[in-house]
C-alpha positions as CSV (number, residue, x, y, z in Angstrom):
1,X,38.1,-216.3,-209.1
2,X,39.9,-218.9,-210.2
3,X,43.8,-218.8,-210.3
4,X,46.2,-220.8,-213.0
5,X,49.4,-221.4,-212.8
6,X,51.6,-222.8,-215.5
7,X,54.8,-225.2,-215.5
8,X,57.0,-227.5,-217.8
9,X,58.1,-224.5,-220.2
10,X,61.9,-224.4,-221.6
11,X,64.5,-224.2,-224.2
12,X,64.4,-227.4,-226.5
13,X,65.5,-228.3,-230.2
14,X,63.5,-228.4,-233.2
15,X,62.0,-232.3,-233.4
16,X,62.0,-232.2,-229.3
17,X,59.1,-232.6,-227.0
18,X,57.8,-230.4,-224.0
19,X,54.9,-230.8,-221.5
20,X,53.2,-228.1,-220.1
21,X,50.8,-228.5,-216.9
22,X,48.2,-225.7,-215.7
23,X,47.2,-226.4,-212.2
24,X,43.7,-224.6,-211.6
25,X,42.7,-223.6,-207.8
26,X,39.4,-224.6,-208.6
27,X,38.3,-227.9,-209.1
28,X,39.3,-229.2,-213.0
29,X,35.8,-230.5,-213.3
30,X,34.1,-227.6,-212.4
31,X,35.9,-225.8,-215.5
32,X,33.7,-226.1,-218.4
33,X,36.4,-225.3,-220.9
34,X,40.3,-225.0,-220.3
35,X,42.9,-223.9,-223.0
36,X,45.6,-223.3,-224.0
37,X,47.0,-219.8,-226.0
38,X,49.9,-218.6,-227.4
39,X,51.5,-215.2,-228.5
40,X,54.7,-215.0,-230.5
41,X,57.2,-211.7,-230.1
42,X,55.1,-209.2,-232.2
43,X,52.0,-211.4,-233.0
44,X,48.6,-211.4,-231.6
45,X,48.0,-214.2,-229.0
46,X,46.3,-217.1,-230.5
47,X,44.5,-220.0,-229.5
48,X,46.1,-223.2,-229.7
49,X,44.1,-226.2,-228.3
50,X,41.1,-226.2,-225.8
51,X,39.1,-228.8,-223.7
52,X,36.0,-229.3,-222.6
53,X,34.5,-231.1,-219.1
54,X,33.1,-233.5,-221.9
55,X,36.3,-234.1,-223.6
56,X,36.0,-232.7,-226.6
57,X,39.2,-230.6,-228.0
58,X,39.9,-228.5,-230.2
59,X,43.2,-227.6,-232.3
60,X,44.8,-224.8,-234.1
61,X,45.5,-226.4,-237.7
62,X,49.2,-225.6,-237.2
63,X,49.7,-228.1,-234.1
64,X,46.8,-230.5,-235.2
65,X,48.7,-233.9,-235.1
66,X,51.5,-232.8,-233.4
67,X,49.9,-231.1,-229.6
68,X,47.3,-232.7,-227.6
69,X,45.7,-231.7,-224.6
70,X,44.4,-233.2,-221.9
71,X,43.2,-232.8,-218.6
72,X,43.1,-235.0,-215.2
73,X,40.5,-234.4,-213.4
74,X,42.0,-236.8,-210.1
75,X,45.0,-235.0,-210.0
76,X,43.2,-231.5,-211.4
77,X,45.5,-230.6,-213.9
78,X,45.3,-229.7,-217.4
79,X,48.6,-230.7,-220.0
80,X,49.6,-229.7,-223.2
81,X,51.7,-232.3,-224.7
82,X,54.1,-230.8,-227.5
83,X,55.7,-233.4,-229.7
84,X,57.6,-232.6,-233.0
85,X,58.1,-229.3,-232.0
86,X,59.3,-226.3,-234.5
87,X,61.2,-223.4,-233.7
88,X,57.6,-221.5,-235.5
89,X,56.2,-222.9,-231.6
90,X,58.6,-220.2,-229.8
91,X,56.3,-218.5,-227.8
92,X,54.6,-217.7,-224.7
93,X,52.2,-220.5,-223.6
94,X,49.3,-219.0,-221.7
95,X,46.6,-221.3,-219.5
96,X,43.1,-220.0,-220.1
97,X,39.8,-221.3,-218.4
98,X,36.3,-220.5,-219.7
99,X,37.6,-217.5,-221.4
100,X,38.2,-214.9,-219.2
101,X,41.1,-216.5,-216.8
102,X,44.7,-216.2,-217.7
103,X,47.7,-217.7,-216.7
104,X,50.8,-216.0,-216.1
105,X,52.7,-217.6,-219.1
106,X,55.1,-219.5,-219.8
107,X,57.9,-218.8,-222.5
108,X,58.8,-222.0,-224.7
109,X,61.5,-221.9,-227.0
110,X,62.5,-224.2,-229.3
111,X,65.5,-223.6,-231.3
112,X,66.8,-224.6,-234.9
């Protein structure tokens, strides 16, 4: 089974940026779709931008414009690029693959 681990998570202000990277032990291209979730302290965990192998994304109206995600398949990773962030972003950023493969998280605050 595949195996995800997350990086790049942190404390930054409102307006700041923040990259997280999910490195997959299998092979990125292999991966038909990879996401990326969240879930804010007493909220259900919600999906907040995806990938296909094909390119084709996917984004939660509330970072639409603001996120993007990406994926490398030479270096096999998978990003989230978070610009303009909001303190409403606090959360724990989870790496998904094809649906049933989690991440450990990754707590990202942002504060006001």
């Amino acid at each position: 089974q595949v195996q995800l681990v997350e990086s790049g998570g942190g404390l930054v202000q409102a307006g700041g940026s923040l990259r997280l990277s999910c490195a997959p032990s299998a092979r990125v291209w292999r991966i038909i779709k990879m996401a990326w979730y969240r879930q804010a302290p007493g909220k259900e965990r919600e999906l907040v931008a995806a990938i296909t192998n094909g390119g084709r994304t996917k984004y939660a109206d509330a970072v639409s414009g603001r996120f993007t995600i990406s994926r490398d398949n030479r270096a096999n990773m998978v990003y989230l690029q978070m610009n303009s962030l909001k303190p409403e972003d606090t959360a724990v950023y989870y790496c998904n693959a094809d649906e049933n493969t989690w991440g450990q998280g990754i707590q990202v605050t942002v504060s006001s």
